[in-house]
N, C-alpha and C positions, 0 to 999 in steps of 0.2 A: 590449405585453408588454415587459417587463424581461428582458436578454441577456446572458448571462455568455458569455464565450468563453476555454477553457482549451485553451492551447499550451504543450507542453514537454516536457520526455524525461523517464524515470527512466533517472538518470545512471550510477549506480556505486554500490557499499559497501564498508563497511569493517571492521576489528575483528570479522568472523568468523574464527571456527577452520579451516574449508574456506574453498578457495581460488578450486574451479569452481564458480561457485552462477548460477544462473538466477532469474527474479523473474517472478511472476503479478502482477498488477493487475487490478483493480478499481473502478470507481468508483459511489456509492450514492447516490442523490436520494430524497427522500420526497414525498409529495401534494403537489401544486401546480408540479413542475418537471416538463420536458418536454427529450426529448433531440432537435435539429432536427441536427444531424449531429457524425459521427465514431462513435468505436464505446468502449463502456464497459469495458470489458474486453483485456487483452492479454496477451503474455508475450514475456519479452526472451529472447534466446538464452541458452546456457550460456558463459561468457565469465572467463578470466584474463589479467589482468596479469602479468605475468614478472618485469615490474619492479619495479612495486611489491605481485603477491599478492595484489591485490583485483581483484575484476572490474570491468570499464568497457563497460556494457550501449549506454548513448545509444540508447535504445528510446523512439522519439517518442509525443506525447500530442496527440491534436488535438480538443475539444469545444464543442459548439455547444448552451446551452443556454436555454430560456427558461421563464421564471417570473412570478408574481403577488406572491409570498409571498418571505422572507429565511429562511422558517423549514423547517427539513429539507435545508440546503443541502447540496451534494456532499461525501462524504467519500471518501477514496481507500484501499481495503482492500489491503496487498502482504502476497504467502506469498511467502518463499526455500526455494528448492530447492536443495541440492547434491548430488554426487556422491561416493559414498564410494569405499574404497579396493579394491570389487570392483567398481565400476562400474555400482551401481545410483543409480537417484537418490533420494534420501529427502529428506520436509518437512526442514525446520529452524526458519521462525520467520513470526508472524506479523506485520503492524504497521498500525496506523491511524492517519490524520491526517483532521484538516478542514481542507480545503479553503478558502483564502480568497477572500472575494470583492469586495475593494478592489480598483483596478486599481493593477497594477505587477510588477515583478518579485522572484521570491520563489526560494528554496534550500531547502529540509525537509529535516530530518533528522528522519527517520522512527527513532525507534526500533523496535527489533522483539524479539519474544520469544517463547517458548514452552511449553506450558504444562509442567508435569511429574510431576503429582500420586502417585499413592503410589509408595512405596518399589522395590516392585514394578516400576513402572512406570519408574521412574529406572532400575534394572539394565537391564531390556530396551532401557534408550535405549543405556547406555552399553558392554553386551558386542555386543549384536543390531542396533544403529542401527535400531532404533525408536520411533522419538516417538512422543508421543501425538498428534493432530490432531482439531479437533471435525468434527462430525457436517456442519454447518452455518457454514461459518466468516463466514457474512450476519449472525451471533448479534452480532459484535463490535460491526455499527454501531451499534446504542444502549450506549451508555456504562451504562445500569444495569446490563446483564447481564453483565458486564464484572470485576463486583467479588469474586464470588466462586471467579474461576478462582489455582489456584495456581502461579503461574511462575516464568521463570526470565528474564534478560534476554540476549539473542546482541548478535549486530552493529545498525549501520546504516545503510539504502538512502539515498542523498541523490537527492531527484527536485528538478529545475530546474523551474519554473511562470512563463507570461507571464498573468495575468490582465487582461482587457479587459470592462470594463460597460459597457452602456448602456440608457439610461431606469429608471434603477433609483431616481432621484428622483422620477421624473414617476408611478410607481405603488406612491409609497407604501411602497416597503423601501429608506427610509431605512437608511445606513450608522452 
């Protein structure tokens, strides 16, 4: 089998409007990968910088993956959370990346967004701090589904990645 191993934190973000914000994580494999350890899913604490007003999460990533195929590789789904100014926490932003599977070291900037669709729904965001949020936010990983949503663009997370392969010549998913 062919073995992808990802190590790395999601680090920090930036150029959001909130200051306190926390960060969901995700990560998404399709048919033919297999997870041999670490956990697909996390969430960083709620965290600010003082100094510079962004948050600096350093919320580690540790996976152990093995595969047949190159095709449905890992993608890494993050939701931001922040805290408003009565102390609730409310969504703020979605973002997707894939995941590479070269080996070396990598930095993403993830952008992230949110959707905002009617008019309506803009007011309630902007007097109510109510976004809208999908049903299912697993929708994102395929990129078709993806086209018809209406948004808007927030901050972004930058997650640090160490990608390590092996045998990923000897079974045919070629890079």
């Amino acid at each position: 089998m062919a073995e992808l191993h990802i190590v790395g934190q999601v680090s920090s973000a930036k150029n959001f409007k909130q200051s306190h914000l926390l960060c969901k994580w995700n990560f998404y494999v399709g048919n033919g990968w297999k997870i041999i350890s670490g956990y697909e899913e996390g969430q960083t604490q709620e965290s600010c910088d003082f100094y510079t007003n962004n948050p600096v999460w350093d919320h580690p990533i540790d996976l152990h993956y093995t595969t047949q195929t190159i095709q449905n590789s890992p993608k890494l789904l993050l939701q931001v959370f922040g805290r408003d100014n009565y102390g609730r926490i409310i969504f703020l932003s979605y973002g997707v990346y894939n995941v590479p599977v070269s080996s070396g070291s990598y930095v993403l900037d993830c952008h992230t967004w949110k959707p905002i669709g009617t008019w309506k729904d803009r007011l309630y965001d902007k007097f109510l701090g109510n976004s809208l949020q999908l049903k299912s936010p697993s929708v994102l990983i395929n990129t078709l589904d993806r086209f018809e949503i209406l948004t808007q663009s927030m901050g972004t997370v930058i997650v640090q990645l160490y990608i390590l392969t092996r045998n990923f010549d000897k079974f045919g998913c070629q890079l």
